[in-house]
C-alpha positions in Angstrom: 0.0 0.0 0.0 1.3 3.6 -0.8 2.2 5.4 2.1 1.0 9.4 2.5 3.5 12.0 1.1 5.0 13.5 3.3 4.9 17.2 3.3 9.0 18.7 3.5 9.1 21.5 5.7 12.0 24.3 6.0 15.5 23.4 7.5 15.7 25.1 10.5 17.9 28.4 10.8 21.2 28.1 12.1 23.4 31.3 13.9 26.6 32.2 11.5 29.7 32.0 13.3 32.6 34.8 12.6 35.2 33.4 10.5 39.2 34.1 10.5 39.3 34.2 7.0 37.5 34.6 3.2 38.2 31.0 2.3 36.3 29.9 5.7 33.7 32.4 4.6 33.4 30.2 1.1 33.1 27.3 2.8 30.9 28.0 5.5 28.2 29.5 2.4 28.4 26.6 0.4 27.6 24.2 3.6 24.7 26.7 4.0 23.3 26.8 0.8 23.6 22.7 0.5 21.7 22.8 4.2 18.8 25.0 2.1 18.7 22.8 -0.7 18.2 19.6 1.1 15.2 19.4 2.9 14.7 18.1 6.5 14.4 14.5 6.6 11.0 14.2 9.3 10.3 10.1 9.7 12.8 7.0 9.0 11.4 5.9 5.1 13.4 8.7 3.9 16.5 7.2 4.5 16.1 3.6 6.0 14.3 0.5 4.1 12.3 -1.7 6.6 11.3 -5.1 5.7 9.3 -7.9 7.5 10.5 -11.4 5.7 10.9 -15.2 6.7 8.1 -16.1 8.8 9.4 -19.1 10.7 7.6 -21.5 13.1 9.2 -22.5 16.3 8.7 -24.3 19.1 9.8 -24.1 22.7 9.5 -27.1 25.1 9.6 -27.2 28.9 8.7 -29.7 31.5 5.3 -29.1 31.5 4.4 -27.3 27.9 5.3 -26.8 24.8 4.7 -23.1 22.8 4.5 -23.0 19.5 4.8 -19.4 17.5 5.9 -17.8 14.3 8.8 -15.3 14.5 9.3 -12.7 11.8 12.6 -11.4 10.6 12.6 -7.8 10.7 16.1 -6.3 8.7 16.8 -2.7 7.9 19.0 -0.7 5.7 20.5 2.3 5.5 19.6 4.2 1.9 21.1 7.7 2.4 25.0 8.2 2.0 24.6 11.1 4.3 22.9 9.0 7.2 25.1 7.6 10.0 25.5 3.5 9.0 25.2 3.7 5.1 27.2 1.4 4.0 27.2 -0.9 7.0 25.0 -3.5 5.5 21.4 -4.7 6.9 20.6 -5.1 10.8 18.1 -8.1 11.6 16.2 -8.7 14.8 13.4 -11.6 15.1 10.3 -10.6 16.3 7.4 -12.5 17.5 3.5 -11.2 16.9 3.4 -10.5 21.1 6.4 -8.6 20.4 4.6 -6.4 18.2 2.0 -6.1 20.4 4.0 -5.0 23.0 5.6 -2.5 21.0 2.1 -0.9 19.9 0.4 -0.5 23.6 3.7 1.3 24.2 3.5 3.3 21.6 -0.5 3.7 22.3 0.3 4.6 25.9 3.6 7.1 25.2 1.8 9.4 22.5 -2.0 9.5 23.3 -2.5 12.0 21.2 -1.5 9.9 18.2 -3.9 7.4 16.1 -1.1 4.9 16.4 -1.5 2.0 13.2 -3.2 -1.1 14.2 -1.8 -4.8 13.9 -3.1 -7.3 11.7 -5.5 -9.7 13.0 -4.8 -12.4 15.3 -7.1 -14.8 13.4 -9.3 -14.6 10.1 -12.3 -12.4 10.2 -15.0 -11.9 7.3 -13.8 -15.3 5.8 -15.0 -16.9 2.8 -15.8 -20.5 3.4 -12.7 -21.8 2.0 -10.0 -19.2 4.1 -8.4 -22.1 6.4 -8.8 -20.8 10.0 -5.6 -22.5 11.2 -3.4 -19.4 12.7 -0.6 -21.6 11.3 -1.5 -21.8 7.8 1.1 -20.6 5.3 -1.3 -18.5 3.6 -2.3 -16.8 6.7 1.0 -16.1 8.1 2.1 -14.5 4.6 -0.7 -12.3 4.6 0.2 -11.3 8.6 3.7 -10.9 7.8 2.8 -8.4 4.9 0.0 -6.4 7.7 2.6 -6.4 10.3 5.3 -4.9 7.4 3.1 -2.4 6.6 2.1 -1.8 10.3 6.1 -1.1 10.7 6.1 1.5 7.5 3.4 3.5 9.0 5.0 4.0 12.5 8.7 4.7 10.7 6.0 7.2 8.4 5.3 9.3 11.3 6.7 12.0 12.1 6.4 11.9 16.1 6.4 7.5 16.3 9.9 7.2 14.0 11.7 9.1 17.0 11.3 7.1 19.3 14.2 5.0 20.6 12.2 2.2 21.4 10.8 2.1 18.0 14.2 2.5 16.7 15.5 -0.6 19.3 12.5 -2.6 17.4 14.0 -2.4 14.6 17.6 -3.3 15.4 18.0 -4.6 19.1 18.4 -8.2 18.3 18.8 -8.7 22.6 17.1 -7.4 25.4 14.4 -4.9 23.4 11.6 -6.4 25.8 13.6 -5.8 28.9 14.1 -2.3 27.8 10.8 -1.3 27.0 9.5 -2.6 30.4 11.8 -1.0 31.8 10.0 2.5 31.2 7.1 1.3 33.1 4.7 2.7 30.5 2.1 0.8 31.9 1.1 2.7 35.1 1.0 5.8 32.3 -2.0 3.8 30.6 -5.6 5.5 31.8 -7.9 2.4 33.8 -10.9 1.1 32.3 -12.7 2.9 34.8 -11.7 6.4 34.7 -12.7 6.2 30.9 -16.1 4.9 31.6 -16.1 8.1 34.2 -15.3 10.1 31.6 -17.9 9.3 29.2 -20.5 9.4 31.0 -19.3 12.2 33.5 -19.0 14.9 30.9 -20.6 18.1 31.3 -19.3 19.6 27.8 -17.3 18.2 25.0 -15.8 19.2 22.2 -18.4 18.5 19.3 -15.4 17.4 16.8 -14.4 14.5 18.9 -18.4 13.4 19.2 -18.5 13.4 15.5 -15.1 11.7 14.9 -16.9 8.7 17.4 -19.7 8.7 15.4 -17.3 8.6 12.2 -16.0 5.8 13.3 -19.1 3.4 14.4 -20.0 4.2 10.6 -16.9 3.8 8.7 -16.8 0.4 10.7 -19.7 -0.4 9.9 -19.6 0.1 6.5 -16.7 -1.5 6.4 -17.9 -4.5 7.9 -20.9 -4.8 5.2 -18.4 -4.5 2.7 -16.1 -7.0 4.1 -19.2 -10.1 4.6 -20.8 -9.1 1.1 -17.2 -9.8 -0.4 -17.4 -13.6 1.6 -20.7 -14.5 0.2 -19.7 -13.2 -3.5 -16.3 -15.2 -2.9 -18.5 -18.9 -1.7 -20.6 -17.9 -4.8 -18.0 -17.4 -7.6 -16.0 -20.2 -6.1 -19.2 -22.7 -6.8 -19.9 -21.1 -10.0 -16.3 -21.6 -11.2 -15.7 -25.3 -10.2 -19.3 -26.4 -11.5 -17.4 -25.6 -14.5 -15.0 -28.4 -14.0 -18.2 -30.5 -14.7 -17.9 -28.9 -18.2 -14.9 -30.0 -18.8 -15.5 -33.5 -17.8 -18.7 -33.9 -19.6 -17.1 -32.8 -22.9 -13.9 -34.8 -22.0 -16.4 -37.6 -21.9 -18.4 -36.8 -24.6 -15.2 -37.0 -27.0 -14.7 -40.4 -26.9 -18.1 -41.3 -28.6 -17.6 -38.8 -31.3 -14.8 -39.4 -33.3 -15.4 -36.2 -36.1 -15.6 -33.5 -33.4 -13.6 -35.4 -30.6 -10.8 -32.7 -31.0 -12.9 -29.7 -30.7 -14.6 -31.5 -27.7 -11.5 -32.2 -25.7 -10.3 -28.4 -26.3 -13.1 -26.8 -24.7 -12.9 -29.1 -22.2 -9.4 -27.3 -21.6 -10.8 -24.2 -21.5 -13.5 -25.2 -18.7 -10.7 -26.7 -16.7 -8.8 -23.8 -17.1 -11.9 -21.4 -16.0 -12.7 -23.7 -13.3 -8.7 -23.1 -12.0 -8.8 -18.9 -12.3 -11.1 -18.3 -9.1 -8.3 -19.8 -7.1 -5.9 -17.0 -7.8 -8.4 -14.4 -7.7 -10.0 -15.3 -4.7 -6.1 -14.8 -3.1 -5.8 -11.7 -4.8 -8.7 -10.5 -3.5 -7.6 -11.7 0.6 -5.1 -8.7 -0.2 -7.5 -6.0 -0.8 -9.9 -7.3 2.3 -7.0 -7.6 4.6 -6.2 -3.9 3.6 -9.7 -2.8 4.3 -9.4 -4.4 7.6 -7.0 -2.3 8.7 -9.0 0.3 8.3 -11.8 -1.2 10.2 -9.0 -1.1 13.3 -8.2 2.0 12.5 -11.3 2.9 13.6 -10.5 1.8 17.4 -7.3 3.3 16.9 -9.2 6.8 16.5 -12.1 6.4 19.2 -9.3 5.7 21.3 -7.6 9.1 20.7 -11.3 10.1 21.1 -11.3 8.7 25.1 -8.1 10.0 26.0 -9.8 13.4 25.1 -12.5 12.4 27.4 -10.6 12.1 30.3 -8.4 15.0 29.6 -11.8 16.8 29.8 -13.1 15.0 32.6 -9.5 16.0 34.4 -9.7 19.4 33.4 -14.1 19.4 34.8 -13.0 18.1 37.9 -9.9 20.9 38.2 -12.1 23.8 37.4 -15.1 22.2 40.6 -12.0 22.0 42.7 -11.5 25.9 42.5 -15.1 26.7 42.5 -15.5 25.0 45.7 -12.1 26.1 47.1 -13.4 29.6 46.3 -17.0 29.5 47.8 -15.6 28.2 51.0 -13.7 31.2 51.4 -16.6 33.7 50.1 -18.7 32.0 52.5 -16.2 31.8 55.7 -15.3 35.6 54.9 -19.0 36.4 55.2 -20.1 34.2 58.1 -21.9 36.1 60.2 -24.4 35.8 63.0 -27.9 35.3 61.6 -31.1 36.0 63.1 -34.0 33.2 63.2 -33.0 29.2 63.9 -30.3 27.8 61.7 -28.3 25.0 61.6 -24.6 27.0 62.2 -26.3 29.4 64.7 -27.3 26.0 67.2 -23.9 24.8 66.4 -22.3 28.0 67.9 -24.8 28.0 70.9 -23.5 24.3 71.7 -20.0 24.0 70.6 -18.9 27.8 70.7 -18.3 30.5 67.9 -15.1 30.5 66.0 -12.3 33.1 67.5 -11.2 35.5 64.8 -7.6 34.2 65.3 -8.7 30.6 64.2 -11.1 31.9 61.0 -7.5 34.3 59.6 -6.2 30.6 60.2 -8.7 29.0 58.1 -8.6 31.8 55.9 -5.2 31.4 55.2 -5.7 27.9 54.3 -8.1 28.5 52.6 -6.4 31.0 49.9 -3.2 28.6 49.8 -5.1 26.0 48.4 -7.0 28.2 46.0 -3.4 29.5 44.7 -2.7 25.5 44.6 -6.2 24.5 42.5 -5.5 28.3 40.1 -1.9 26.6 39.7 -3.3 22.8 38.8 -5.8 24.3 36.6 -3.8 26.5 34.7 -1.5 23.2 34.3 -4.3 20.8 33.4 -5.8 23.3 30.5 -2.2 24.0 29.0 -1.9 19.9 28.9 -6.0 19.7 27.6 -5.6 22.4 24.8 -1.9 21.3 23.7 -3.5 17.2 23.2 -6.6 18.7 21.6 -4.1 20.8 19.3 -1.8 17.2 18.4 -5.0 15.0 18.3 -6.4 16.8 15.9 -3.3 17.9 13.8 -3.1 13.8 13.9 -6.9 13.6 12.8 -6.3 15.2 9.9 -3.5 13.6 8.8 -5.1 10.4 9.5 -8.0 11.8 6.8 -6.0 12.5 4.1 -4.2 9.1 4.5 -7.2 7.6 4.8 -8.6 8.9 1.4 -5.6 8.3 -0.5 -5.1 4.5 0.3 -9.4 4.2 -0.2 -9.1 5.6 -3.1 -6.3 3.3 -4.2 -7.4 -0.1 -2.4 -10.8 0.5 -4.5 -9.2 1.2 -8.1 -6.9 -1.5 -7.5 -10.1 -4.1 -6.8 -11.8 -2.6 -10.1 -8.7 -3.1 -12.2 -8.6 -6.7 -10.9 -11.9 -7.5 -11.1 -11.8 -6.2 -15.2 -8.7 -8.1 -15.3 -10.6 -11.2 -14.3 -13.9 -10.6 -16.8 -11.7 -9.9 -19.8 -10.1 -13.4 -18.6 -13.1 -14.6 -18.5 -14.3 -13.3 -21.9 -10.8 -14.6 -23.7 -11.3 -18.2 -22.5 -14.9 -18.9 -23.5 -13.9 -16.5 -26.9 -11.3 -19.6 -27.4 -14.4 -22.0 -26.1 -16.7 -20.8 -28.7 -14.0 -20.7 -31.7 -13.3 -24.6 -30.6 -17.6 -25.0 -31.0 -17.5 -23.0 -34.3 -14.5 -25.6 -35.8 -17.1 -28.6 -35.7 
């Protein structure tokens, strides 16, 4: 699939030292002007190759179990003669499927504001009758290793995701990567369960643009899903329609023997119906391609309602700040203006049993009082700088998502209507050669 263009951006200024003498001066422009005319390199695929390649089946045995998994052979190369390890040859590390998984709920967790690529399924969805449901099948782990290459281009793609050293290690760490990555504890950074549900439901305004992306995304996965289980029942269908074709070919094959004048032209259409019969099977894999891309798409839609909670619960954080003050701050109106009422009330029979308050111990509580409302102005001001600097990423994100999005739609369905002509006009040319055998009799 065609990753999105990536839009160059300025190199960024840099302070001219003095010089001792002209020829220094010469050199230093000419260093300049080449720093001008080559733009800033912002993610990996401009100067590193990534591949995903010999899938492998293992097996580890103990004393009580045995684990059997598929590794994948992640290698990478260096492309730009200016980068640091051109010329050094390929790294290789092999990764397991967990592996990758660990490596995306880090990546989910360090940049929340980020719709961070999903993985490819763990086991077949939308499947045709005829897709073998073994997570071991050869076809199935081809078209997993391709998902989890392309998974890997679109994190190297971004520009914030191909930073990070973890990623990098990912790439290359052929020892200890898992160690290291647990090692940054990102769990306890993840948001619980809970607090999202809070969040959702707890709300007292939210930003309409993040209600609509959810919405979005219930519908694009939906519509992606009809797609995806129309395709399985037109894929059982042609299949059935293309082997009952087979019976052509024996039924002519069989027919030649009895007739000696057209036996020829009888045995050469039965070709042809064999060889119809045999064409679903390529198509139908072809086709595995373009659902498994549309997939992807249909996790990218938890990928974005999850950018959607955290924005909930930045909300919900930044709700709960701004009570905080509000009652920090009517405590010390109403304290400040507690005086002796007429009439029966609650505080007045308190004072009658317990005592009034000396003014030395309400400056006390005063005091207090406007310490912690510093405290909760301080919080707040923190929380909304955090809240409006996500909202700004998130949505800088959202958009580049979009136009992703679009582009690889559009492509994924011209693609599918090219093969799908490509097909037909196969079609057409074998019963063209059917009918010219029929003709010859």
């Amino acid at each position: 699939m065609a990753e999105e263009g990536v839009i160059k951006t300025d190199p960024l200024s840099e302070e001219i030292k003095p010089i001792k003498n002209a020829s220094a001066l010469v050199v230093d422009e000419t260093a300049k002007q080449d720093r001008i005319q080559r733009p800033k390199k912002t993610h990996l695929l401009q100067w590193m190759e990534i591949t995903v390649t010999e899938p492998e089946k293992k097996t580890i045995a103990s004393m009580k179990m045995q684990d059997t998994f598929v590794v994948y052979l992640i290698e990478t190369r260096v492309t730009d003669e200016n980068m640091q390890g051109y010329g050094e040859g390929a790294t290789s590390a092999w990764r397991r499927y967990s592996e990758f998984e660990l490596l995306r709920n880090y990546l989910d967790v360090t940049f929340p504001a980020v719709i961070v690529p999903p993985l490819p399924e763990k086991k077949a969805s939308y499947a045709w009758q005829n897709v073998s449901m073994d997570r071991f099948d050869p076809d199935f782990i081809e078209r997993r290793r391709a998902g989890l290459e392309i998974f890997l281009l679109r994190c190297a793609a971004h520009p914030k995701l191909c930073q990070d050293k973890i990623f990098i290690g990912f790439l290359q760490q052929e020892q200890g990567w898992r160690d290291t990555v647990n090692a940054t504890d990102f769990y306890s950074k993840a948001e619980s369960r809970l607090k999202s549900l809070n969040a959702q439901f707890r709300l007292k305004k939210s930003d309409r643009r993040f209600e609509e992306l959810k919405n979005y995304c219930t519908e694009l996965q939906s519509n992606i899903g009809n797609i995806l289980k129309i395709r399985a029942r037109l894929c059982d269908k042609l299949y059935g329609i293309h082997k009952v074709h087979g019976n052509y070919a024996r039924v002519f094959n069989e027919w030649s023997t009895i007739e000696k004048e057209i036996a020829e032209h009888l045995q050469s259409a039965s070709h042809y119906m064999d060889v119809f019969a045999s064409t679903i099977d390529s198509q139908l894999e072809e086709e595995e391609q373009y659902a498994d891309q549309l997939k992807e798409y249909y996790a990218f839609g938890d990928s974005v309602r999850a950018v959607c909670r955290r924005y909930e619960s930045a909300q919900y954080d930044l709700e709960k700040a701004e009570e905080n003050l509000m009652m920090k701050s009517s405590q010390k109106e109403t304290l400040a203006n507690n005086q002796a009422k007429s009439g029966f009330s609650l505080s007045g029979m308190k004072s009658k049993i317990f005592g009034s308050e000396t003014p030395e111990q309400r400056e006390v509580k005063l005091k207090q009082l406007e310490e912690q409302i510093i405290s909760a102005e301080m919080e707040l001001k923190k929380v909304q700088e955090e809240s409006e600097l996500f909202i700004e990423q998130a949505l800088r994100d959202i958009d580049r998502f979009q136009r992703q999005k679009t582009k690889d739609l559009q492509e994924i369905f011209t693609n599918y209507a090219v093969m799908q002509i490509k097909q037909c006009k196969k079609g057409i040319a074998i019963w063209t050669s059917a009918k010219d055998c029929f003709s010859k009799m």
